[in-house]
LUMRO-431346 format. One line per 4 residues: their letters; for each residue x, y, z of N, C-alpha, C. Coordinates in steps of 0.2 Angstrom, whole numbers, m for minus. Layout:
BEGIN
a> X/Y/Z/X/Y/Z/X/Y/Z; ...
***
This chain:
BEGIN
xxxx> 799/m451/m1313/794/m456/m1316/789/m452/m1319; 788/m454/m1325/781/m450/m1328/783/m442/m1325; 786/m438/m1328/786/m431/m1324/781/m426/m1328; 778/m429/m1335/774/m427/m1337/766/m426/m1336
xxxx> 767/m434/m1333/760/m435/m1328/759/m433/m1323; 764/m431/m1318/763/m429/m1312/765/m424/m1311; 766/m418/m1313/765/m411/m1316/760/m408/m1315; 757/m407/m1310/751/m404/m1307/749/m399/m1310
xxxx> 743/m399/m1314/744/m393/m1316/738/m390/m1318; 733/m383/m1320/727/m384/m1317/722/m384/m1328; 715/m384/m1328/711/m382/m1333/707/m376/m1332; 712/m370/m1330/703/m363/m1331/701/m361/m1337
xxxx> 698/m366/m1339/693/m368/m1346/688/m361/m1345; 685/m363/m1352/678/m360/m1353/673/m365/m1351; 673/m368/m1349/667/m373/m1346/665/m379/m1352; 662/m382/m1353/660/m388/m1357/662/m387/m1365
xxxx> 666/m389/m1368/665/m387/m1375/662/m394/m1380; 661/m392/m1388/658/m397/m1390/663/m397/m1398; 666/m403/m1394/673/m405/m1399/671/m410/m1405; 673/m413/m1410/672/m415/m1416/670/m422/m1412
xxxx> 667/m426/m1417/663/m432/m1412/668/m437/m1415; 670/m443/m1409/674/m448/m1410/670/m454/m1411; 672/m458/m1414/666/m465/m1416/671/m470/m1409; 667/m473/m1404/667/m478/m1400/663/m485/m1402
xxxx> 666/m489/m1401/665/m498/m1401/657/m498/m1399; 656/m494/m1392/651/m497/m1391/646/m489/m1389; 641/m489/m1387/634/m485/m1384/633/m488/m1380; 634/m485/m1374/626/m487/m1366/622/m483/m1365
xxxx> 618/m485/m1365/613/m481/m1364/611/m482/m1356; 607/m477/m1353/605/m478/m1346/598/m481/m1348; 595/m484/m1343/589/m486/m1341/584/m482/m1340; 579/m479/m1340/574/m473/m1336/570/m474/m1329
xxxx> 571/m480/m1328/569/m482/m1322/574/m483/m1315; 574/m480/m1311/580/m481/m1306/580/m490/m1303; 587/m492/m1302/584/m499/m1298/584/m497/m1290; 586/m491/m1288/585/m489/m1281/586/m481/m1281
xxxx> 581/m479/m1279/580/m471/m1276/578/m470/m1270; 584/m467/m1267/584/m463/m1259/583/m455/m1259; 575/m454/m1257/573/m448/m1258/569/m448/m1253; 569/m443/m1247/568/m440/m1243/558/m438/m1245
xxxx> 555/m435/m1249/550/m436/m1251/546/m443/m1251; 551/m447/m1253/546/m455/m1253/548/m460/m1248; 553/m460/m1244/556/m463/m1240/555/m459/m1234; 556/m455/m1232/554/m450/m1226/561/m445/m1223
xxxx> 562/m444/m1216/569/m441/m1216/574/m448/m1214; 571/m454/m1213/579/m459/m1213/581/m457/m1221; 577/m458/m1225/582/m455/m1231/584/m445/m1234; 584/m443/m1229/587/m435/m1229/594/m435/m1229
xxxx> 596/m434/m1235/604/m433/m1236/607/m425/m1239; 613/m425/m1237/614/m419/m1236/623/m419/m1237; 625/m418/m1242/632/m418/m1243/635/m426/m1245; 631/m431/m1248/631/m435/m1248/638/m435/m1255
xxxx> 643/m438/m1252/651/m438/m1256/655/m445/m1261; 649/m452/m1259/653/m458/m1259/646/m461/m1258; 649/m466/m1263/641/m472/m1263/646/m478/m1268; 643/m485/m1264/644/m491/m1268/637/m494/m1269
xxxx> 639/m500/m1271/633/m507/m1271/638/m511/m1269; 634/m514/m1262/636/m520/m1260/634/m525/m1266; 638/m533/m1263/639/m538/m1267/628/m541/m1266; 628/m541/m1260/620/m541/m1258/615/m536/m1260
xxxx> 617/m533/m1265/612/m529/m1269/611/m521/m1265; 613/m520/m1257/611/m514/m1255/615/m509/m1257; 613/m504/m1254/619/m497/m1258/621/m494/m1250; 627/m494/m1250/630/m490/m1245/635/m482/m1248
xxxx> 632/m478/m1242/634/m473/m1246/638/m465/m1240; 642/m461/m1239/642/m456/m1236/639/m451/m1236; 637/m450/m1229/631/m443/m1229/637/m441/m1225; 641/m432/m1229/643/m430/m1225/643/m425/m1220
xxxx> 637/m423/m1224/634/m419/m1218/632/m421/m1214; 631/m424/m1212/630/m428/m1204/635/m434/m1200; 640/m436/m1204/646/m438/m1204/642/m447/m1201; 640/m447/m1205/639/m453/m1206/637/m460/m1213
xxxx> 638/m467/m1211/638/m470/m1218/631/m472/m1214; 628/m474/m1221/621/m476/m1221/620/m485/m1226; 617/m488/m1223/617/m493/m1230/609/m492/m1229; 607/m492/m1238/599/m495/m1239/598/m501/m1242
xxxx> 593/m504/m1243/592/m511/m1245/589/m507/m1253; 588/m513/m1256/585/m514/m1265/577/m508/m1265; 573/m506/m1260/569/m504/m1260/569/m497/m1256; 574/m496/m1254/575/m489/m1252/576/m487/m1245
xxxx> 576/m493/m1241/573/m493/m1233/579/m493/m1230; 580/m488/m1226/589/m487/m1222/588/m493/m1219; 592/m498/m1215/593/m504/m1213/599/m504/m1209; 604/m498/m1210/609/m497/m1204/611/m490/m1206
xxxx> 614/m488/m1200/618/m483/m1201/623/m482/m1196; 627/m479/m1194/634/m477/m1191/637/m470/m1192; 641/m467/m1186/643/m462/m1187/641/m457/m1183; 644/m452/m1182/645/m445/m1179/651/m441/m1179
xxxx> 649/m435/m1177/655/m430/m1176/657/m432/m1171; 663/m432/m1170/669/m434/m1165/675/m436/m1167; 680/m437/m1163/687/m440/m1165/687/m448/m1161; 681/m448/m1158/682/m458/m1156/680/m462/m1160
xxxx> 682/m467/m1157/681/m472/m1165/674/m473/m1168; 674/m473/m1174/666/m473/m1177/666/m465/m1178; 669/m462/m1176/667/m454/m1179/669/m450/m1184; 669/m446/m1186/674/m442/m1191/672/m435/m1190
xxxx> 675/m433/m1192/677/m424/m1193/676/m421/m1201; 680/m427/m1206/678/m424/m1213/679/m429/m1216; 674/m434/m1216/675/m441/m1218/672/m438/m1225; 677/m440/m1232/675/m442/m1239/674/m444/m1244
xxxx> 678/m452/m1240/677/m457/m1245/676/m465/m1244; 673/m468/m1246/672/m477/m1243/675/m482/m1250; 674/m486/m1248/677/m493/m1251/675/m500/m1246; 670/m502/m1252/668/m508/m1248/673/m512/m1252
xxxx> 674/m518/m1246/677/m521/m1250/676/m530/m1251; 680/m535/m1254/675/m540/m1256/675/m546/m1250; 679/m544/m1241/674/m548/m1237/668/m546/m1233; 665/m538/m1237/660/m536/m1235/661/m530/m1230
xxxx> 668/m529/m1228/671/m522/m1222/670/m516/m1227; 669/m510/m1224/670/m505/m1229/676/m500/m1223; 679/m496/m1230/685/m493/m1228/684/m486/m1228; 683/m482/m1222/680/m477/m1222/687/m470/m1221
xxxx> 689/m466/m1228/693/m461/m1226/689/m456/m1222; 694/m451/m1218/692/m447/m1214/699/m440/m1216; 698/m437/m1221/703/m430/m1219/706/m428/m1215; 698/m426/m1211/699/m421/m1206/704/m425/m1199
xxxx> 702/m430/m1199/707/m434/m1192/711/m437/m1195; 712/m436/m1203/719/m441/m1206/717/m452/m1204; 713/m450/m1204/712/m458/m1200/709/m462/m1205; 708/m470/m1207/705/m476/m1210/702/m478/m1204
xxxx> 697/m481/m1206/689/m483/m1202/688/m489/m1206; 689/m494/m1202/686/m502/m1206/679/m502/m1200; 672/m502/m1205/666/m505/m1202/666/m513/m1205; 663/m517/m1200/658/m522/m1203/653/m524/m1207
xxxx> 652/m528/m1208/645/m526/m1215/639/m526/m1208; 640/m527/m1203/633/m521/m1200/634/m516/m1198; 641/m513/m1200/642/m504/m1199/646/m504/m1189; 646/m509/m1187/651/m509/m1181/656/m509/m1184
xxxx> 661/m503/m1179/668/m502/m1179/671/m509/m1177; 678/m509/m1184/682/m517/m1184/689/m513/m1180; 692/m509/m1184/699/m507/m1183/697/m499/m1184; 704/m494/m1181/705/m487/m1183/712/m487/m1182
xxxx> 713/m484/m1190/722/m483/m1192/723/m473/m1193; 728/m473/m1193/728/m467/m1193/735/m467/m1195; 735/m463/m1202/737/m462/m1207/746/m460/m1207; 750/m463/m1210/755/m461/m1206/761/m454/m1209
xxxx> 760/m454/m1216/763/m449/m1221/760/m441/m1220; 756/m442/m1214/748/m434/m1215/754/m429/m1211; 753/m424/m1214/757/m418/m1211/754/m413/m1212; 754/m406/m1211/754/m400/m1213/755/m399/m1218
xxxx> 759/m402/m1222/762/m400/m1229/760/m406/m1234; 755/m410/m1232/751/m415/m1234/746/m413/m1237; 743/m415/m1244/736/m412/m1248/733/m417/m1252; 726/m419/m1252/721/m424/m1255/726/m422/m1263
xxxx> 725/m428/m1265/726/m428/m1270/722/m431/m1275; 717/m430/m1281/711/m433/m1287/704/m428/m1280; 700/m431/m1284/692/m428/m1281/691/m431/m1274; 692/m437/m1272/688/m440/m1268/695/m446/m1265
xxxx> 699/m448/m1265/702/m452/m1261/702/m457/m1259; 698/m462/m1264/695/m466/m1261/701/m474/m1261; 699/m475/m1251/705/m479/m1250/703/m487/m1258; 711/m489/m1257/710/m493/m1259/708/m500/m1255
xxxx> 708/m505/m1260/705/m512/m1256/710/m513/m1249; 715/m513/m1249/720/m514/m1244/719/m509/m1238; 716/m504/m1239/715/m498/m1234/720/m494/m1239; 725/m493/m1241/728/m488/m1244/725/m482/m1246
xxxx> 728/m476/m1245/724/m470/m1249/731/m466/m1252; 729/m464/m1260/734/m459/m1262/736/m453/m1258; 739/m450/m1259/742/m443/m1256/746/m440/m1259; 745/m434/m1259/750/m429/m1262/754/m425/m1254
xxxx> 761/m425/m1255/766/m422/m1249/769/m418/m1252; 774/m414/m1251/774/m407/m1252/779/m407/m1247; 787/m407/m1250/793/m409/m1249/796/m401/m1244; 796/m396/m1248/797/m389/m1246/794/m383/m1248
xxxx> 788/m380/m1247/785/m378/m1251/784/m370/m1246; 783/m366/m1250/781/m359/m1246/774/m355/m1250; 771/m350/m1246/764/m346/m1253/769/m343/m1256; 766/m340/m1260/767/m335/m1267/762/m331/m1269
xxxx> 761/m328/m1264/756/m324/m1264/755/m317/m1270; 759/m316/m1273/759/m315/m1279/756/m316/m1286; 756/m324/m1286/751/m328/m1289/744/m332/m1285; 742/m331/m1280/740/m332/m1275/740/m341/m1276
xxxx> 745/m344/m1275/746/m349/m1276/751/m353/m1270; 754/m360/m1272/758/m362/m1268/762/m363/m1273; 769/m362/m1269/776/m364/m1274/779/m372/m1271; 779/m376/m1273/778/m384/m1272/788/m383/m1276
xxxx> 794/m385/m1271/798/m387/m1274/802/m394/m1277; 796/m401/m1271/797/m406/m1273/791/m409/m1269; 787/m412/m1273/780/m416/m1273/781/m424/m1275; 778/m425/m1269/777/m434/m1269/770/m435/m1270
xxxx> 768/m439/m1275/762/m443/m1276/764/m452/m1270; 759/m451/m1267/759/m459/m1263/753/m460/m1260; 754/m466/m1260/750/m471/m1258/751/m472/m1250; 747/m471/m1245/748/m470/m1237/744/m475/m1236
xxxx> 747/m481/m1233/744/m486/m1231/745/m485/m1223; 741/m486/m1219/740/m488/m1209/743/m492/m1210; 746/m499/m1211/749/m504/m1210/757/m504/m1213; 757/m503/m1218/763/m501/m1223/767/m498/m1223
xxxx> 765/m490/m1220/767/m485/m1221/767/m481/m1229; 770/m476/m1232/770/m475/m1237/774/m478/m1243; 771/m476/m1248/774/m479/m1256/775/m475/m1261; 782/m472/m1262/781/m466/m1266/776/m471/m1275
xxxx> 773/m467/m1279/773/m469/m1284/776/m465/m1290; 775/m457/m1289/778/m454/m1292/781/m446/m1289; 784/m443/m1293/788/m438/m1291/789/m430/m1293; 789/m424/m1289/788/m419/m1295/797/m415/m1290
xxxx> 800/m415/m1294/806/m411/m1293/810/m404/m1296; 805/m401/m1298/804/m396/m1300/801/m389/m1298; 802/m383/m1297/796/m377/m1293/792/m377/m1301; 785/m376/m1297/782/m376/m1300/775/m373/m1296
xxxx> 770/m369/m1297/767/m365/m1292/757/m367/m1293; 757/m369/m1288/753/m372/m1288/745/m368/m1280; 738/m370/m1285/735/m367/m1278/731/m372/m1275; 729/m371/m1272/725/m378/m1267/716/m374/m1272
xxxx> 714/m380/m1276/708/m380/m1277/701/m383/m1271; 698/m377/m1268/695/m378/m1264/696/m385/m1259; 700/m386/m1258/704/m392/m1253/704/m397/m1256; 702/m400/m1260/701/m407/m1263/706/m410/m1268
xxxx> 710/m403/m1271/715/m404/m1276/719/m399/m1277; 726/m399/m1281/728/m396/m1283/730/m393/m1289; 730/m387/m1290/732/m386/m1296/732/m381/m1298; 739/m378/m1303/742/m370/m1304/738/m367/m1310
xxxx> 738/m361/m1311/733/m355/m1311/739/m357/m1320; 736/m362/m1323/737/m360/m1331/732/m361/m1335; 730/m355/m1339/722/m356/m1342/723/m362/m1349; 718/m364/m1346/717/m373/m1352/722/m375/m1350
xxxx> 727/m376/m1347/733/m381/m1348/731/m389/m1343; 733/m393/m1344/738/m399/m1341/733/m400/m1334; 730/m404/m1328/729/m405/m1323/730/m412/m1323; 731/m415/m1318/734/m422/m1317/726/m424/m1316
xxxx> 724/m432/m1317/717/m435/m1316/722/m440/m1311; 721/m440/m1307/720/m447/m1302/715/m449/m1296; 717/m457/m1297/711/m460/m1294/713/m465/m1292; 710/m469/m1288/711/m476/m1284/707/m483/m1286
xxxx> 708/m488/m1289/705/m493/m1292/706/m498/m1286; 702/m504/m1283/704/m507/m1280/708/m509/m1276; 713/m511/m1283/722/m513/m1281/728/m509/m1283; 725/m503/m1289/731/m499/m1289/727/m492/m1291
xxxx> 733/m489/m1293/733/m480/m1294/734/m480/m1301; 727/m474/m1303/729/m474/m1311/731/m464/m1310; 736/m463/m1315/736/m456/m1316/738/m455/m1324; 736/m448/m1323/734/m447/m1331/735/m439/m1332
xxxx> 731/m436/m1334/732/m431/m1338/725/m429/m1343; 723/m421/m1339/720/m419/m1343/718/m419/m1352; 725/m417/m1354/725/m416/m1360/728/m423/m1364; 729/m431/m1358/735/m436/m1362/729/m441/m1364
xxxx> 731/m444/m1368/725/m450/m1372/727/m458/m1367; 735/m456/m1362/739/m463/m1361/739/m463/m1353; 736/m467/m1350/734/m467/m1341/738/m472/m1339; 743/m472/m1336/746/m477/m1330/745/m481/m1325
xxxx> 744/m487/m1326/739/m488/m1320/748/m492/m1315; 748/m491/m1308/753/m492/m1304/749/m495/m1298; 752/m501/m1295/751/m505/m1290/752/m504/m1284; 749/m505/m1279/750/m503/m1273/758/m505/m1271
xxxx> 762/m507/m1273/770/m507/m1273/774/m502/m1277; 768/m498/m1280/772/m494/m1283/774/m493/m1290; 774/m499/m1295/777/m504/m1300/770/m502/m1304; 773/m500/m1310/769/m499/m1316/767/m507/m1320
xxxx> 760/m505/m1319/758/m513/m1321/758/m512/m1331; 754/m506/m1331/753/m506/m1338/749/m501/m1340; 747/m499/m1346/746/m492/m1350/740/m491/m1353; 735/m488/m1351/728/m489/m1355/728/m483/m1359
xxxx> 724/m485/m1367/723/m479/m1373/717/m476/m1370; 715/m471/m1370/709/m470/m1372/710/m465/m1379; 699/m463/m1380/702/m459/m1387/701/m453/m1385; 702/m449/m1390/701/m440/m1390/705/m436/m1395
xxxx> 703/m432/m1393/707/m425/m1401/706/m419/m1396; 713/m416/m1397/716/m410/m1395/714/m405/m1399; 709/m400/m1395/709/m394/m1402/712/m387/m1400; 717/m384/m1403/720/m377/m1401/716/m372/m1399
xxxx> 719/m370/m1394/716/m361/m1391/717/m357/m1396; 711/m351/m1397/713/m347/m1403/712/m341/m1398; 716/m336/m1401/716/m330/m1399/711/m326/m1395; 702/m328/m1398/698/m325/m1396/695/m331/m1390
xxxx> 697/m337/m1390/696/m340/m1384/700/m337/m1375; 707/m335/m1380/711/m332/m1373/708/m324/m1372; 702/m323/m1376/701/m315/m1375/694/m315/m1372; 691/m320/m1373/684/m323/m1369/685/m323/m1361
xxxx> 689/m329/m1360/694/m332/m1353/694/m326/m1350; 699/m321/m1352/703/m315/m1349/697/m309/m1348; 692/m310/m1350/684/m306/m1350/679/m309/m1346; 679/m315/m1344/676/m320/m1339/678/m319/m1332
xxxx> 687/m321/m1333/688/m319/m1326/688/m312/m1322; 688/m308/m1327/688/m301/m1323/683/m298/m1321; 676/m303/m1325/670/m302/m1323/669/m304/m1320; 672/m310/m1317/668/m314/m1313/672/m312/m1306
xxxx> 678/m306/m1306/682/m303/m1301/677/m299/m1300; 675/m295/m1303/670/m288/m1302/665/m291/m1299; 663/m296/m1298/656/m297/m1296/657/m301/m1291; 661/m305/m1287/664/m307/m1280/660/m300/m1276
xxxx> 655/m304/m1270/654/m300/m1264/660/m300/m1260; 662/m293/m1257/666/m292/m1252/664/m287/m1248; 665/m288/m1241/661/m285/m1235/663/m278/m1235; 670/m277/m1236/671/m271/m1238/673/m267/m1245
xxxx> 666/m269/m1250/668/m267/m1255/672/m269/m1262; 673/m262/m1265/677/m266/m1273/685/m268/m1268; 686/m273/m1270/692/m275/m1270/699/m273/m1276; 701/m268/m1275/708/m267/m1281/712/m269/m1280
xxxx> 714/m273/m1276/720/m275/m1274/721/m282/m1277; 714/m284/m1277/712/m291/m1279/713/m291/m1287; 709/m287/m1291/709/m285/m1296/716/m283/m1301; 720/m280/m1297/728/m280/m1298/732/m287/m1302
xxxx> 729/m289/m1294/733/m298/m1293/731/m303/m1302; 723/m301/m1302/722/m305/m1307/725/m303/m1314; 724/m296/m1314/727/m292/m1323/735/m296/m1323; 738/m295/m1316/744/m298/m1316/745/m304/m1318
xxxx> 743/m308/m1316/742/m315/m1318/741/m317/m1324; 736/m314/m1328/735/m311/m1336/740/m309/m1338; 743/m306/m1336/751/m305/m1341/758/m311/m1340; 755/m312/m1333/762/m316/m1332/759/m324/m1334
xxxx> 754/m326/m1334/752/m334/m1335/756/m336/m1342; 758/m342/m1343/757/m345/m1349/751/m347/m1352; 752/m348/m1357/745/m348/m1362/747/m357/m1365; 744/m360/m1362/742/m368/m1365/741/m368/m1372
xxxx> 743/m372/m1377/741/m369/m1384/736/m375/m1386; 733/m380/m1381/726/m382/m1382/722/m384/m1378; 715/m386/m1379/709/m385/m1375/711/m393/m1373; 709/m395/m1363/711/m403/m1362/704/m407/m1366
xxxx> 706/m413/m1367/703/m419/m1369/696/m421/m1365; 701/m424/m1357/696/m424/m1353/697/m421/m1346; 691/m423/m1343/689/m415/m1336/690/m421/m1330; 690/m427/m1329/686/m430/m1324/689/m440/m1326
xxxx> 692/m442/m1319/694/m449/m1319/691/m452/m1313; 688/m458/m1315/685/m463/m1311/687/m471/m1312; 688/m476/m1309/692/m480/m1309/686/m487/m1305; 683/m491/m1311/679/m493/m1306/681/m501/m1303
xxxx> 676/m505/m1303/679/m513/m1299/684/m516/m1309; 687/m519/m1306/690/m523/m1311/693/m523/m1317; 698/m515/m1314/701/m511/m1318/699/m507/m1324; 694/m506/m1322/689/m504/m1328/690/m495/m1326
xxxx> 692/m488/m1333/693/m482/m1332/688/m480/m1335; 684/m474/m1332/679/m470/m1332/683/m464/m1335; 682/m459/m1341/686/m455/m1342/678/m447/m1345; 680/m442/m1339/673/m437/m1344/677/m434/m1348
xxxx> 672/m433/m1354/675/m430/m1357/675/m423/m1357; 679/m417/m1360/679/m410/m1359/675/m407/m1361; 671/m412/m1367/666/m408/m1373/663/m410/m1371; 654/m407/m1371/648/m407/m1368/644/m412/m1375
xxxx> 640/m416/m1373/636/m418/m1378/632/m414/m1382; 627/m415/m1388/622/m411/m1393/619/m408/m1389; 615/m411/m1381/611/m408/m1378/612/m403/m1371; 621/m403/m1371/624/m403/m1364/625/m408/m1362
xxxx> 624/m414/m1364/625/m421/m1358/631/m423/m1359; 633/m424/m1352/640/m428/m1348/642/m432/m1354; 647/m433/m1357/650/m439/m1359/655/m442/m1355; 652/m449/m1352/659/m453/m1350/663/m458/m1355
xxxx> 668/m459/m1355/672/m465/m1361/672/m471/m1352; 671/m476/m1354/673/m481/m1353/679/m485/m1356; 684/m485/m1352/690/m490/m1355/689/m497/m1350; 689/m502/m1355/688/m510/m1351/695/m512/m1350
xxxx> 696/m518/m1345/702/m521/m1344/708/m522/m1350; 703/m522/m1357/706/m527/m1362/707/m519/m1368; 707/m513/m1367/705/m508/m1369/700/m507/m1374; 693/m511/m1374/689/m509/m1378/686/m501/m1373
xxxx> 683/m498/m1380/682/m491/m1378/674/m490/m1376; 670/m487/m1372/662/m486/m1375/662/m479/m1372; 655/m477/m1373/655/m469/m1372/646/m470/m1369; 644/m466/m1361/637/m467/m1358/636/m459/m1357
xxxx> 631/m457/m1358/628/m451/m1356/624/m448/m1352; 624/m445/m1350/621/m442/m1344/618/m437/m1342; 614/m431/m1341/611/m428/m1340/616/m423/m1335; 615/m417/m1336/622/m411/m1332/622/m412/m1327
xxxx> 615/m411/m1324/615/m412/m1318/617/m419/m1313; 616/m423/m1317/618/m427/m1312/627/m429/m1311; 627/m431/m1303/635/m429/m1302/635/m438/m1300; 640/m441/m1304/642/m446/m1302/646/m449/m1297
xxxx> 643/m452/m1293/648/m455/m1288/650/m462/m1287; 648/m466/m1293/653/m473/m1294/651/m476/m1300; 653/m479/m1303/653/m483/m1309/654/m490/m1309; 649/m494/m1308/649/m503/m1309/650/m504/m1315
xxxx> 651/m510/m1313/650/m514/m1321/643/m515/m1325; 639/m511/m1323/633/m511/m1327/627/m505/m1323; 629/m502/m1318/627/m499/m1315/631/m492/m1314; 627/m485/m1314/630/m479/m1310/625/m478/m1305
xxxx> 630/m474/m1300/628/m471/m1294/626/m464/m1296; 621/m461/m1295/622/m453/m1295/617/m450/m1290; 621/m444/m1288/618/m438/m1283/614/m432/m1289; 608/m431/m1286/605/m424/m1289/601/m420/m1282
xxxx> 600/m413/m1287/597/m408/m1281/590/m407/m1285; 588/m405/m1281/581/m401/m1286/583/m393/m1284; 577/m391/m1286/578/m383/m1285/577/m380/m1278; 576/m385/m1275/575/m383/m1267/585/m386/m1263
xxxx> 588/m388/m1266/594/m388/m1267/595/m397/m1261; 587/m401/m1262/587/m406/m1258/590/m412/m1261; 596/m415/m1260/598/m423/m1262/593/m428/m1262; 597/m432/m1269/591/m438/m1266/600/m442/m1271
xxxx> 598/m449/m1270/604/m451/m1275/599/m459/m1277; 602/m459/m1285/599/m465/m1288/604/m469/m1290; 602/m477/m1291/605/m480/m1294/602/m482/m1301; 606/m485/m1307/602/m483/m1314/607/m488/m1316
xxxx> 602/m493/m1318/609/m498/m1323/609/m498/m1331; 613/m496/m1334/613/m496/m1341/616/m504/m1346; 616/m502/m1350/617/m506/m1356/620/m504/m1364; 619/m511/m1367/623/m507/m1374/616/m505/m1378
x> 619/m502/m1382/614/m500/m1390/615/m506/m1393
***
């Protein structure tokens, strides 16, 4: 199914590029005022965050959000004041080890994934433990699948499994000979959605995803919406959204333009990496061995013949696709596409810095740092032009 879409496959770009500008339906613009800011300077240390990975808006106006650095969920009210919190390190109930993602859901419980213990956490909306499930597809050969994980309404969370797989140290990668994308329900059990039955060589991007060492090419977007799983494709304009049975519901456009890798963009890349090899601290020294590895890879890689569309998928309430774009705005700013239910298109921008953690229907969440490398996260609700 879709063997093009789930084709794991990675983007080592040049970083932000600025592609021909496409005309969208609509403009949002952000607001300058936040409707909620959690900053540790104005609030005190109940608002000290530290790895914060996952933030919504309850239906009551508050924002609930994961602080993971201290492995716990926090809710604030409209004015900034923490009002509950839960959590600790541990594996008993109520605790986590490397909790990621949350989902609140619409009778007010939030669904709290945990990596590290493989386990689903239902809180109450005053943050008391309801249930603890523990995931049933998680193995050794189990790996996160999109950025964040985030369970669906049902508890569901996607997963990538890894049928046969050995390293390849070689390409310092992993050799995946048959890959299931699923859905791992605590109650259910699993659901395949899609399938990769192919070798194909793949490396663990910093644990949060996967994806083989081919410069520009193809990386999967996936994400979790409510009630189903959309996946897609770096460089594809055409996103599948698939239901927690599995069952393809339907097809969203979004827009974009492909532009070809040229010759001196593959000789920039091949100049980046090897600088950027040179210049790795190691305790003992120049590394050549290291060095080897990558010139090799330079000759053996395939060469993508174009730069991806888009970098980054989000999936917000009501089927609504959040798509970044690949190319950097006039001033550097984020461009996100919004695809609506009905496929109307808009386009909202953002400032580089800020790192997005959920997208309302008229509001975003976002984390930022200052130069003292201290979190704060705001809420900002926009509109049209």
């Amino acid at each position: 199914m879709l063997k093009s879409v789930v084709t794991l496959v990675s983007a080592l770009s040049l970083g932000a590029l600025t592609l021909p500008e496409v005309a969208f339906a609509q403009e949002l613009v952000v607001d300058p005022d936040p409707l909620i800011e959690i900053n540790e300077l104005i609030q005190g240390p109940d608002s000290e965050l530290y790895r914060v990975l996952d933030a919504q808006l309850l239906t009551d106006g508050r924002l609930v959000l994961l602080n993971a650095g201290t492995q716990e969920i926090r809710i604030y009210d409209p004015s900034g004041a923490l009002v509950a919190r839960a959590g600790r390190r541990g594996q008993g109930p109520g605790e986590f080890t490397s909790p990621v993602s949350l989902r609140a859901s619409v009778d007010g419980s939030i669904h709290v994934f945990d990596r590290g213990t493989a386990r689903l956490t239902v809180l109450g909306p005053d943050l008391a433990v309801q249930e603890t499930h523990r995931l049933s597809g998680v193995g050794s050969n189990t790996f996160p699948v999109g950025e964040r994980m985030r369970p669906m309404q049902d508890g569901g969370v996607p997963r990538a499994i890894s049928l046969r797989s050995v390293y390849d140290s070689g390409l310092l990668g992993l050799r995946s000979d048959s890959l299931r994308i699923v859905i791992d329900h605590p109650l259910d059990g699993v659901t395949e959605v899609a399938r990769v039955v192919q070798g194909d060589r793949f490396g663990l991007s910093d644990g949060v995803g996967i994806a083989p060492w081919i410069p520009f090419g193809p990386r999967a977007l996936v994400d979790a919406g409510p009630e189903a799983v959309v996946l897609g494709t770096t460089h594809s304009r055409e996103f599948r959204v698939i239901d927690a049975s599995g069952r393809s519901v339907r097809t969203v456009h979004a827009d974009g333009r492909l532009r070809e890798v040229q010759s001196e963009d593959w000789t920039v890349f091949q100049d980046s990496l090897m600088t950027w090899s040179a210049n790795r601290v190691s305790p003992v020294g120049p590394d050549p061995r290291r060095d080897r590895l990558y010139r090799k890879f330079l000759r053996e890689a395939p060469r993508h013949p174009t730069f991806p569309i888009f970098r980054a998928l989000r999936v917000g309430d009501a089927g609504t696709l959040w798509l970044e774009q690949a190319e950097a705005g006039p001033s550097g700013d984020r461009i996100w596409q919004r695809v609506d239910s009905e496929g109307r298109v808009a386009r909202l921008s953002i400032p580089p810095s800020w790192r997005p953690l959920d997208f309302g229907a008229d509001h975003v969440i976002v984390q930022k740092e200052d130069e003292y490398g201290v979190e704060s996260v705001f809420v900002y609700a926009f509109r049209s032009r």
